[in-house]
C-alpha positions as CSV (number, residue, x, y, z in Angstrom):
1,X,62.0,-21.6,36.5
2,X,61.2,-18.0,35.2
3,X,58.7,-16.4,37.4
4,X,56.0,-14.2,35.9
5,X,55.9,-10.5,36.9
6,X,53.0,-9.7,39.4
7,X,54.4,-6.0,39.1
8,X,51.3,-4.3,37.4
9,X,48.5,-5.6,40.5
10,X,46.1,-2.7,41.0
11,X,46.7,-0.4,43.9
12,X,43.5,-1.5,45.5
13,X,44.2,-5.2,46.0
14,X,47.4,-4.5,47.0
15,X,46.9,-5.8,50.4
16,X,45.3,-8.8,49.0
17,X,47.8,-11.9,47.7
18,X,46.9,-14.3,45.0
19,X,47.8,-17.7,45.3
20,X,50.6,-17.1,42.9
21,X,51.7,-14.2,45.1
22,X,52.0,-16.5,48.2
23,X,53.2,-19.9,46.6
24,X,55.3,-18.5,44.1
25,X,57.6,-21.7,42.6
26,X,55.1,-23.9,44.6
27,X,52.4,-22.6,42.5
28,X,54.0,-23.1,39.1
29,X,55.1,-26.2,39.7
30,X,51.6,-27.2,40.6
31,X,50.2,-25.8,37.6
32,X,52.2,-26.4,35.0
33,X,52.3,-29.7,35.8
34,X,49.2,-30.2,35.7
35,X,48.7,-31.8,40.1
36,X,45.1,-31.2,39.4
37,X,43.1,-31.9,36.4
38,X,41.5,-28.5,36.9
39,X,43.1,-25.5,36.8
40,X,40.5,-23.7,38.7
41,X,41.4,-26.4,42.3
42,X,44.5,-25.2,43.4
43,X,43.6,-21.7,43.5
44,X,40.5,-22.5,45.3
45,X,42.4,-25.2,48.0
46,X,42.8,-24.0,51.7
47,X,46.0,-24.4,53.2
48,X,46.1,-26.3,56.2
49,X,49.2,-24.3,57.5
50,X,50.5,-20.5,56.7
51,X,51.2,-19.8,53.3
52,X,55.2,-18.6,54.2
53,X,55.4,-22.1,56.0
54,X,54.2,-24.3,52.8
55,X,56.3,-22.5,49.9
56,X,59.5,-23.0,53.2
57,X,58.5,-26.4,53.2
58,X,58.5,-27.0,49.7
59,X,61.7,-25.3,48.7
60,X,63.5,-27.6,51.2
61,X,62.0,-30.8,50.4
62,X,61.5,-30.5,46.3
63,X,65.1,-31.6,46.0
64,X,65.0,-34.8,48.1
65,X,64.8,-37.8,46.6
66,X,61.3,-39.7,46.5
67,X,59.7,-36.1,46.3
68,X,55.8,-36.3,45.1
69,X,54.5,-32.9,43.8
70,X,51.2,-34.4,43.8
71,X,51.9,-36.1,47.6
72,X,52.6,-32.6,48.7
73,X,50.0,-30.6,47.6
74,X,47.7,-33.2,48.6
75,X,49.2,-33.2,52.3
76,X,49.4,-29.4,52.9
77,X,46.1,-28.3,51.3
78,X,41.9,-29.2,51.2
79,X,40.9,-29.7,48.7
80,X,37.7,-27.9,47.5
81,X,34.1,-30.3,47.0
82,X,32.8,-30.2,44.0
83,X,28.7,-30.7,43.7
84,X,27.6,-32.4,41.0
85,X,24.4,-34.6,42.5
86,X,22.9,-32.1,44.3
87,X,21.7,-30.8,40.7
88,X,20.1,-33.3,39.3
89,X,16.3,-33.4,39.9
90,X,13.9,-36.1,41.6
91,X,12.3,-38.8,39.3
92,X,8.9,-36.8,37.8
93,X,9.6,-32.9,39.3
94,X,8.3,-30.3,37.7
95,X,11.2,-28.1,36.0
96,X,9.3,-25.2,37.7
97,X,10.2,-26.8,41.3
98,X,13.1,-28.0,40.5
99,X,14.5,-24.8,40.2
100,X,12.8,-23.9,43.3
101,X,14.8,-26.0,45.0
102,X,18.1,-25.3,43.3
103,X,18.4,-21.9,45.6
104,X,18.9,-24.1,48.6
105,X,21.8,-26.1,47.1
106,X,23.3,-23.0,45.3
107,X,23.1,-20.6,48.5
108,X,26.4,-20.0,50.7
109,X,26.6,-18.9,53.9
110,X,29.0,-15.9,55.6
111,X,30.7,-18.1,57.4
112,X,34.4,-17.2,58.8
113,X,36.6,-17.3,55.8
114,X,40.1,-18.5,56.3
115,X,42.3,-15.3,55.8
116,X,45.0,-17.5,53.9
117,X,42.8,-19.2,51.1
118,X,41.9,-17.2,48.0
119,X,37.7,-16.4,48.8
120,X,36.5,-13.1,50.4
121,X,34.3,-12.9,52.9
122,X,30.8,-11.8,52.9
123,X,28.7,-10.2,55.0
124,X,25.8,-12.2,53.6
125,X,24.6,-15.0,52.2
126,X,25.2,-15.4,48.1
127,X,23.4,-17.8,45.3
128,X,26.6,-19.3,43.3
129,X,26.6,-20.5,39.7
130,X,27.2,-24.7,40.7
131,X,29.9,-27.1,39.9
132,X,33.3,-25.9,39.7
133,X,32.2,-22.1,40.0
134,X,31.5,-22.3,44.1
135,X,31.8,-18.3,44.5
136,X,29.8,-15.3,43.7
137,X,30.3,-13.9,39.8
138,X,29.1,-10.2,38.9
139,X,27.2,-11.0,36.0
140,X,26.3,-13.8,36.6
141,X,24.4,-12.7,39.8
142,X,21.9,-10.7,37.6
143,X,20.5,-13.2,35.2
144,X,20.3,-15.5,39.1
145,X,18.0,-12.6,40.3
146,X,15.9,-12.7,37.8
147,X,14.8,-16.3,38.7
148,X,15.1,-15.7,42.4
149,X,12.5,-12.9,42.3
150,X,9.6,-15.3,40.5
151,X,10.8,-17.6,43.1
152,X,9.8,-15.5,46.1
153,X,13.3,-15.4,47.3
154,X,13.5,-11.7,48.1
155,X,15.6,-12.8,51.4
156,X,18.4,-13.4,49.3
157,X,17.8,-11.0,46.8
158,X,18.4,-8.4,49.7
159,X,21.1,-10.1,50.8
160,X,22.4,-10.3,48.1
161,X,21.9,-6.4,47.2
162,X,24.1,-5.8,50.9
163,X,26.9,-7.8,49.5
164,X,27.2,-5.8,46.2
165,X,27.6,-2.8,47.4
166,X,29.6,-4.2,50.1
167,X,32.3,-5.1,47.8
168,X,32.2,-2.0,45.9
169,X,32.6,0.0,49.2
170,X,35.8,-2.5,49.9
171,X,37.4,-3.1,47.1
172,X,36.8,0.3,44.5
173,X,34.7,-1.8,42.0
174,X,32.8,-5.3,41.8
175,X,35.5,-8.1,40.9
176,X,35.1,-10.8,38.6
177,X,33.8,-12.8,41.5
178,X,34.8,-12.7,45.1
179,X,38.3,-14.5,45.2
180,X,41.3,-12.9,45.1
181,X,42.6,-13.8,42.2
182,X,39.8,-12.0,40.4
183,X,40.2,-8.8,42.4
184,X,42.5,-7.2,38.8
185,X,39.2,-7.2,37.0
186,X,35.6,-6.5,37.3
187,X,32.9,-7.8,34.5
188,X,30.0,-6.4,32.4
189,X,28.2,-3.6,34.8
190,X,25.3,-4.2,35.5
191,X,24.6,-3.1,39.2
192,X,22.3,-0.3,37.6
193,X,20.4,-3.1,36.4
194,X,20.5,-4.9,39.6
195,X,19.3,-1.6,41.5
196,X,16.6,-1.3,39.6
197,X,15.3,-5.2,39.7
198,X,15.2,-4.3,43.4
199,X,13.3,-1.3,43.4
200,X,11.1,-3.3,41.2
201,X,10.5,-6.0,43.7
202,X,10.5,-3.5,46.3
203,X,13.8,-4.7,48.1
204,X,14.9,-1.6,48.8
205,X,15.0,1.5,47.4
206,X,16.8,2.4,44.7
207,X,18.6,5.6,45.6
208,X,19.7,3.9,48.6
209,X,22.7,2.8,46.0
210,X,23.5,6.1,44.6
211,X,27.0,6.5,46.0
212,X,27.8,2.7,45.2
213,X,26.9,3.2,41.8
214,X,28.8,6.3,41.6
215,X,32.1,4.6,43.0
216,X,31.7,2.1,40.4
217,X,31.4,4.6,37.4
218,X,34.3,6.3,39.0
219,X,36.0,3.2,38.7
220,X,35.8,2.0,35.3
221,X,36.2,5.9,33.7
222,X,39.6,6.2,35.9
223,X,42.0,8.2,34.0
224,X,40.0,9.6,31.3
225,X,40.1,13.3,32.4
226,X,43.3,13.7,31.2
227,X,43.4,11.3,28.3
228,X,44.7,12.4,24.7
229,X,43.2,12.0,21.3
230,X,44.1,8.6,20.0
231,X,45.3,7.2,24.0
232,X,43.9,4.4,26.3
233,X,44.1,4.2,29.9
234,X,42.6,0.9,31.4
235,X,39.2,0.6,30.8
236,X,39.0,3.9,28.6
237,X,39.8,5.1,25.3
238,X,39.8,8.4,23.7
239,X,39.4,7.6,20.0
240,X,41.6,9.9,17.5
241,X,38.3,12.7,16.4
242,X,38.1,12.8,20.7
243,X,35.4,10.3,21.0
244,X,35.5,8.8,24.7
245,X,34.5,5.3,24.9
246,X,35.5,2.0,27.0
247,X,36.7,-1.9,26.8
248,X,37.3,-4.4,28.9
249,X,41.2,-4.3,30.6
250,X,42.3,-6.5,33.7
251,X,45.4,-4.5,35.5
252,X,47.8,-7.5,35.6
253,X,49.1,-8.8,32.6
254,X,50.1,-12.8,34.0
255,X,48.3,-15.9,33.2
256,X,45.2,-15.9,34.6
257,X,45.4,-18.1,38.1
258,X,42.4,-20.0,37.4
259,X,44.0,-21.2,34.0
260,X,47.4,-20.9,34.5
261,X,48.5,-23.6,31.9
262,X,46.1,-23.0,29.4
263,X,47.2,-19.4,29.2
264,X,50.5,-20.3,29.0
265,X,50.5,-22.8,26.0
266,X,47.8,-20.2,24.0
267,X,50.6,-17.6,24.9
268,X,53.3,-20.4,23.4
269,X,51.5,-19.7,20.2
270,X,51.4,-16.5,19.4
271,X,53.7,-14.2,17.8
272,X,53.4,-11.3,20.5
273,X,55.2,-10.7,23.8
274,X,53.2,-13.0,26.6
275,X,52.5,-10.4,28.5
276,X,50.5,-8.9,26.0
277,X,48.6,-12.0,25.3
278,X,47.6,-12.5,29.0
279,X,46.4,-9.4,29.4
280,X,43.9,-9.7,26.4
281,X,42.8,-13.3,27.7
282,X,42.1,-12.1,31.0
283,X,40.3,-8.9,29.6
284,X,38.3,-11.3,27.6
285,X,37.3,-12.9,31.1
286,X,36.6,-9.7,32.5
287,X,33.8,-9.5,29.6
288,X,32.2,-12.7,30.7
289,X,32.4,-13.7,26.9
290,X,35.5,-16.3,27.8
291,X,36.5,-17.5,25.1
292,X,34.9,-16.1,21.7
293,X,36.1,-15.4,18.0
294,X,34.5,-12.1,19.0
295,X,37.6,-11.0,20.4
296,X,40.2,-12.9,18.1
297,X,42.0,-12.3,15.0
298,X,39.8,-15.1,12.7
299,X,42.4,-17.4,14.1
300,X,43.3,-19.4,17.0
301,X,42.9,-18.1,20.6
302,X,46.6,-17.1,20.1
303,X,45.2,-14.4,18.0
304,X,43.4,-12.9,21.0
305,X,43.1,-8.9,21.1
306,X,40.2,-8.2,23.6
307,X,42.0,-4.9,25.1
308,X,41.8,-3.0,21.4
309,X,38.2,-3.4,20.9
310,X,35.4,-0.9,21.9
311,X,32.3,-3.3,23.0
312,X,28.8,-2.9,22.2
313,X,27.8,-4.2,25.7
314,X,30.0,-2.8,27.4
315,X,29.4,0.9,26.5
316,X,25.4,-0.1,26.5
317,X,25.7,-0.5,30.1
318,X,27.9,2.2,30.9
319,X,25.7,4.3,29.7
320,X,22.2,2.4,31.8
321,X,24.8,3.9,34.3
322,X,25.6,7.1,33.4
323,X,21.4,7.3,33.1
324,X,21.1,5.7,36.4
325,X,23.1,7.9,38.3
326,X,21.7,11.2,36.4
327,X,18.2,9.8,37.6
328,X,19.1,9.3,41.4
329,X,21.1,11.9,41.6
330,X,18.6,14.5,40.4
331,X,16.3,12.7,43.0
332,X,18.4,13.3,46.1
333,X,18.3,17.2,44.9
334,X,22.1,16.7,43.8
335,X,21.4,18.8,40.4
336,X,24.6,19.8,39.7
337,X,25.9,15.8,39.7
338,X,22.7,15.3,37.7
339,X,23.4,17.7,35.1
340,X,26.7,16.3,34.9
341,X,25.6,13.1,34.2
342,X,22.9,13.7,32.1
343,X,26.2,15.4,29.6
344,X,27.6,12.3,30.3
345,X,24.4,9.6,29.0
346,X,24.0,11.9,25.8
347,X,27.7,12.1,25.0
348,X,27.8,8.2,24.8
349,X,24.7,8.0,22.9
350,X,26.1,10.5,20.6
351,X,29.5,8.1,20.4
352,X,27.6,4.6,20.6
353,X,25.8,6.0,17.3
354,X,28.4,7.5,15.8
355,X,31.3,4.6,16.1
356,X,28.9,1.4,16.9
357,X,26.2,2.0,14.9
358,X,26.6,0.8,11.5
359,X,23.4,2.1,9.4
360,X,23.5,0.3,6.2
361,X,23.8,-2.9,8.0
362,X,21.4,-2.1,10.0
363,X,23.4,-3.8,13.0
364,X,25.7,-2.3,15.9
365,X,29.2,-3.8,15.5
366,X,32.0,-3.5,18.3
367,X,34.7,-1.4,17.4
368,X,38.7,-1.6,16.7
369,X,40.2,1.2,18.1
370,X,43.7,0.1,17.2
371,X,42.9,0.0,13.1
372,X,40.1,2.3,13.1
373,X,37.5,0.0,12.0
374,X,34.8,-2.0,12.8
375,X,34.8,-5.5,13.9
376,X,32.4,-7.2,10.8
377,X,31.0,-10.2,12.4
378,X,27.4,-10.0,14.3
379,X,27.5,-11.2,17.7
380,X,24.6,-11.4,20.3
381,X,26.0,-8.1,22.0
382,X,23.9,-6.5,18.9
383,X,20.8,-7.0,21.8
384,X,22.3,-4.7,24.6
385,X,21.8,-1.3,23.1
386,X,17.9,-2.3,22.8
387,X,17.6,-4.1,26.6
388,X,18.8,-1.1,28.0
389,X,17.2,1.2,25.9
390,X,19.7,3.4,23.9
391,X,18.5,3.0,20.7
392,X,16.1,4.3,18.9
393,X,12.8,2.6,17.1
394,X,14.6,2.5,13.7
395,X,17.6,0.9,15.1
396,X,15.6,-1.5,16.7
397,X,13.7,-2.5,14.0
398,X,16.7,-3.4,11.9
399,X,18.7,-5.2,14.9
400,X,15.3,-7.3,15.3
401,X,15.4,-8.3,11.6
402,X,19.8,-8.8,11.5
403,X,18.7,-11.0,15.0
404,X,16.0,-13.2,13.0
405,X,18.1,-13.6,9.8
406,X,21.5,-14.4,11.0
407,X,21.5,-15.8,14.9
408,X,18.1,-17.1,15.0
409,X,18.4,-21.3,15.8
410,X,16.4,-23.9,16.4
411,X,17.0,-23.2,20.0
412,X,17.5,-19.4,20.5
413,X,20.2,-17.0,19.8
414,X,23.5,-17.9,19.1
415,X,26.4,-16.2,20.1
416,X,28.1,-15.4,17.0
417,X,27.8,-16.4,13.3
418,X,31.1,-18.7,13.3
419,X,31.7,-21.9,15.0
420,X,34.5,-22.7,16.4
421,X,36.5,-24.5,19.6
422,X,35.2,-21.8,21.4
423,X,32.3,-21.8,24.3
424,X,31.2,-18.1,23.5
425,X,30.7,-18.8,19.8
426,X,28.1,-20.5,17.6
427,X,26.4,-23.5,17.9
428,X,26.0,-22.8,21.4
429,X,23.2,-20.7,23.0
430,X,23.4,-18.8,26.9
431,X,20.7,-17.9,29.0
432,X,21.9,-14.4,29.4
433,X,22.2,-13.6,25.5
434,X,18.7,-15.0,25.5
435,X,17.2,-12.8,28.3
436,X,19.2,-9.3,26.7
437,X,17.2,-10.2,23.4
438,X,13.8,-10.7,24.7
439,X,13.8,-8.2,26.9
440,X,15.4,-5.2,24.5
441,X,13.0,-6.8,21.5
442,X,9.9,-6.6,24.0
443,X,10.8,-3.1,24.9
444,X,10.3,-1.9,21.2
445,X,7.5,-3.4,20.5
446,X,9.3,-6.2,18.6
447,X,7.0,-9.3,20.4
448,X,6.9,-11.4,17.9
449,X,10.6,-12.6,17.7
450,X,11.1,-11.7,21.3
451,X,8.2,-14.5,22.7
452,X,9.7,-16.9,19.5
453,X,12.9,-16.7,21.0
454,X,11.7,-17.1,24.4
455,X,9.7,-20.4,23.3
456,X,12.5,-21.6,21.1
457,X,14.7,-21.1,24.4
458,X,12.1,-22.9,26.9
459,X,11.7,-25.7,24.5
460,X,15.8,-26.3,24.5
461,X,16.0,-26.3,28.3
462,X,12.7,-28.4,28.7
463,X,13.9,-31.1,26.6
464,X,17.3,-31.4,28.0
465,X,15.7,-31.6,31.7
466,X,13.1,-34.5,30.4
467,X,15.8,-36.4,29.4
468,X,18.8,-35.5,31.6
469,X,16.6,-34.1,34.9
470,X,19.0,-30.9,35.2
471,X,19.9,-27.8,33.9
472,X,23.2,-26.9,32.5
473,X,25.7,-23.7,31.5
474,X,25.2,-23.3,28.0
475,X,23.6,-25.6,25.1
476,X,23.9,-26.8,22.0
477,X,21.0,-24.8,19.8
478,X,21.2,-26.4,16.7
479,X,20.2,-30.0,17.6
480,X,17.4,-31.8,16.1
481,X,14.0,-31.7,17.9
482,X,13.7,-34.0,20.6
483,X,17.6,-34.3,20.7
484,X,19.4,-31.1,22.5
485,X,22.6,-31.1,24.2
486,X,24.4,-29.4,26.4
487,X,26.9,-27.4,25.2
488,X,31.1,-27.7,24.4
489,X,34.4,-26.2,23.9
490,X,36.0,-23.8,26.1
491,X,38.4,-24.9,29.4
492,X,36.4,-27.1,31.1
493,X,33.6,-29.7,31.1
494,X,30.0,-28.7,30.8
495,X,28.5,-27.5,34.5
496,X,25.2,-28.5,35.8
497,X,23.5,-26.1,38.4
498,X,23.7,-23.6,36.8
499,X,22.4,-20.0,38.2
500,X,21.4,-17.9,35.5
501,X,20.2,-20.5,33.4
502,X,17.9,-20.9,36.6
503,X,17.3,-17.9,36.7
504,X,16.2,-16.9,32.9
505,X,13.8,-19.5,32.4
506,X,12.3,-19.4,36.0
507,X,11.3,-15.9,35.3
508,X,10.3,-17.1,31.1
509,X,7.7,-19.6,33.3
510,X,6.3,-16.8,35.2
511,X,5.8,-14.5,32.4
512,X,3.9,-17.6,30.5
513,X,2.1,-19.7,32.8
514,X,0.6,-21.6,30.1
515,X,3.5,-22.7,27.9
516,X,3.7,-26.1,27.8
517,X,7.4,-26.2,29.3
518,X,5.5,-25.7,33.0
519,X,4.9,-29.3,32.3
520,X,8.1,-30.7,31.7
521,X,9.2,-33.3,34.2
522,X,12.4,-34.9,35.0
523,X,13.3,-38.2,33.5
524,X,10.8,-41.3,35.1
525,X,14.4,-43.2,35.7
């Protein structure tokens, strides 16, 4: 069997194998044929011997007769635990509590770390999503703060504040999450975000992060000093008039680990060179929008082309960055880096107005850098520009009323305006496309839709948890009242837990003590 070229790994996890880089056949074979009904297992398993000795193993015994694929890897590797009970809430509990609680279950501990499985180690304890995602994500993580603030956890917000910047000291950047597998790829930036919700709740200070956030920046503008008109380099492109933008990139172009089949067979379908395909699905993942018709084609997955699009969210936090940066910098009396940056914050407000910003729509609209055009369909990105506070009133205003008019639910905000197989698309409705909205409408002055949506939003996880007694990933926002679900499509089953769906609507409770969500219980039986 073929193997797939691991040639293009970044320079800085170099010194860091993947589970296909260590199993090699071994890990094909397990994949492809399907050992474990999750993808995601195998990559997370812990081999109970050296790596070298398991793939020896296996190349002399795969030809015997009697050989069990499924006998093997069951033999030579644990297999991870995965909680499903633990998030489920006590007969008559108070949603509030319960998510109290949750942190406990959801928390990890530094403990030694095998050197041979795919997780790296900590210095500090971490909140993970739940379920199958039993690892700290970057995203993620903010939208978890959030909740873990109102719940007085500031212990693990400052831990986990010391294990951010610990990766981005280690490894150049903040990957996907902290396996090795993910180390190719980071996702949407928000540590500027995360520094300031700790000055904020007095953690620590806030310039205490400057050279972290700096190495990050560093990090996703690699390469664009010397770029050319109408050239892309990773996560930066230099559009044909000399505009300098970004998009998401992941430097390898295989299947992703975590879905190795599933990448394969979308691959199967398309009319492109795999390689190309895998490197847009795993760009896609870097954008935490995994899967979405925001990225595709109006077709199938197949049709997937994530690397030539210029983001709305993505250049929105860039440039809370870029701000970021200018603001510390010029506190620690570094002037000349502040001056810099401040070139730098204008410059992309100049570009996100110029190229996203689409005025007789009234609506930003990500990009295609490839045809020169914009990407026509709304998506809940639109709300990023306004959370971090890039646009101006006017834009605002009109983003408010394109928000009300076409992604509005019974529920909350949808992801897109088109349904399909996809998780990332509409009906379904995510706590962090819920916070970016209420919080950028509430900053200009739009309250009105930003406290609807945040009722609409309450009233979708309140009802689930009176019936079901948990909380889940994502859900269904177009249900009848009385009747929500959680949400489908994608990879993999729905997850219960779930960390920033915690963490969203513990901090909605706190900001309205009297909505009558505080109330909702768990299911009597």
């Amino acid at each position: 069997m073929k193997r797939f070229d691991d040639s293009s790994a970044i320079t800085s996890s170099a010194d860091f194998q993947t589970p296909a880089d260590q199993y090699q056949e071994l890990f094909e074979a397990v994949q492809l044929q399907r050992v474990f009904a999750d993808s995601k297992t195998f990559v997370d398993c812990v081999p109970q011997d050296d790596p070298e000795q398991i793939l020896a193993d296996y190349r002399s015994q795969q030809s015997r007769p009697g050989f069990d694929l499924s006998t093997f890897a069951h033999t030579h590797f644990d297999v991870p635990s995965v909680h499903e009970s633990h998030y489920v809430s006590v007969p008559g509990q108070p949603l509030r509590d319960h998510i109290d609680g949750l942190w406990e279950f959801l928390t990890r501990q530094p403990d030694q770390v095998s050197t041979l499985c795919s997780l790296l180690p900590l210095p500090r304890e971490y909140v993970v999503p739940g379920g199958r995602f039993a690892e700290l994500y970057y995203w993620d993580s903010y939208f978890t703060m959030l909740g873990l603030a109102e719940s007085g956890r500031h212990d693990l917000l400052h831990a986990m504040a010391d294990n951010f910047a610990y990766l981005i000291d280690s490894y150049g950047h903040i990957p996907n999450g902290n396996r090795t597998y993910y180390l190719s790829r980071s996702q949407p930036p928000v540590f500027a975000l995360m520094v300031e919700l700790f000055e904020q709740h007095e953690i620590c200070k806030a310039i205490r992060y400057l050279p972290q956030l700096r190495k990050e920046y560093d990090w996703w503008m690699q390469g664009a000093a010397t770029l050319q008109p109408g050239e892309a380099y990773r996560h930066v492109v230099r559009l044909a008039d000399g505009t300098l933008l970004n998009r998401y990139w992941d430097a390898r172009d295989t299947p992703r680990e975590e879905a190795f089949l599933e990448d394969v067979l979308t691959a199967q379908e398309a009319a492109r060179s795999p390689a190309e395909v895998y490197r847009d699905l795993r760009a896609a993942a870097a954008s935490g929008w995994d899967f979405s018709s925001r990225w595709c084609d109006g077709g199938p997955l197949a049709s997937i082309r994530t690397t030539a699009i210029v983001p709305v969210d993505l250049n929105s936090f860039l440039w809370k960055l870029e701000q970021q940066i200018a603001l510390l910098s010029r506190k620690s009396g570094l002037l000349e880096q502040a001056q810099q940056f401040e070139r730098h914050e204008q410059a992309r407000r100049e570009a996100i107005d110029r190229v996203l910003w689409h005025a007789g729509q009234g609506v930003y609209l990500d990009y295609d850098w490839q045809r020169r055009m914009p990407r026509e369909r709304l998506n809940a990105a639109v709300s990023t520009p306004l959370y971090v506070g890039v646009a101006s009133k006017q834009q605002a205003r009109l983003v408010a009323e394109n928000l009300r008019t076409q992604l509005l639910s019974a529920g909350g905000i949808e992801a897109t305006t088109v349904q399909t197989a996809q998780q990332w698309d509409r009906p379904n409705g995510w706590a962090p496309l819920q916070w970016l909205a209420i919080g950028g409408l509430r900053r200009y002055g739009q309250c009105d839709l930003s406290e609807d949506i945040a009722h609409r939003w309450l009233c979708t996880v309140g009802c689930l948890y009176q019936r079901e007694s948990k909380l889940v990933e994502k859900y269904v926002l177009d249900a009848p009242p009385g009747g929500t679900v959680g949400g489908g499509g994608g990879e993999y089953p729905l997850q219960d837990g779930f960390g920033w769906t915690n963490g969203v609507t513990r901090r909605l409770l706190h900001e309205r003590p009297r909505h009558a969500v505080n109330h909702a219980r768990a299911a009597s039986t």
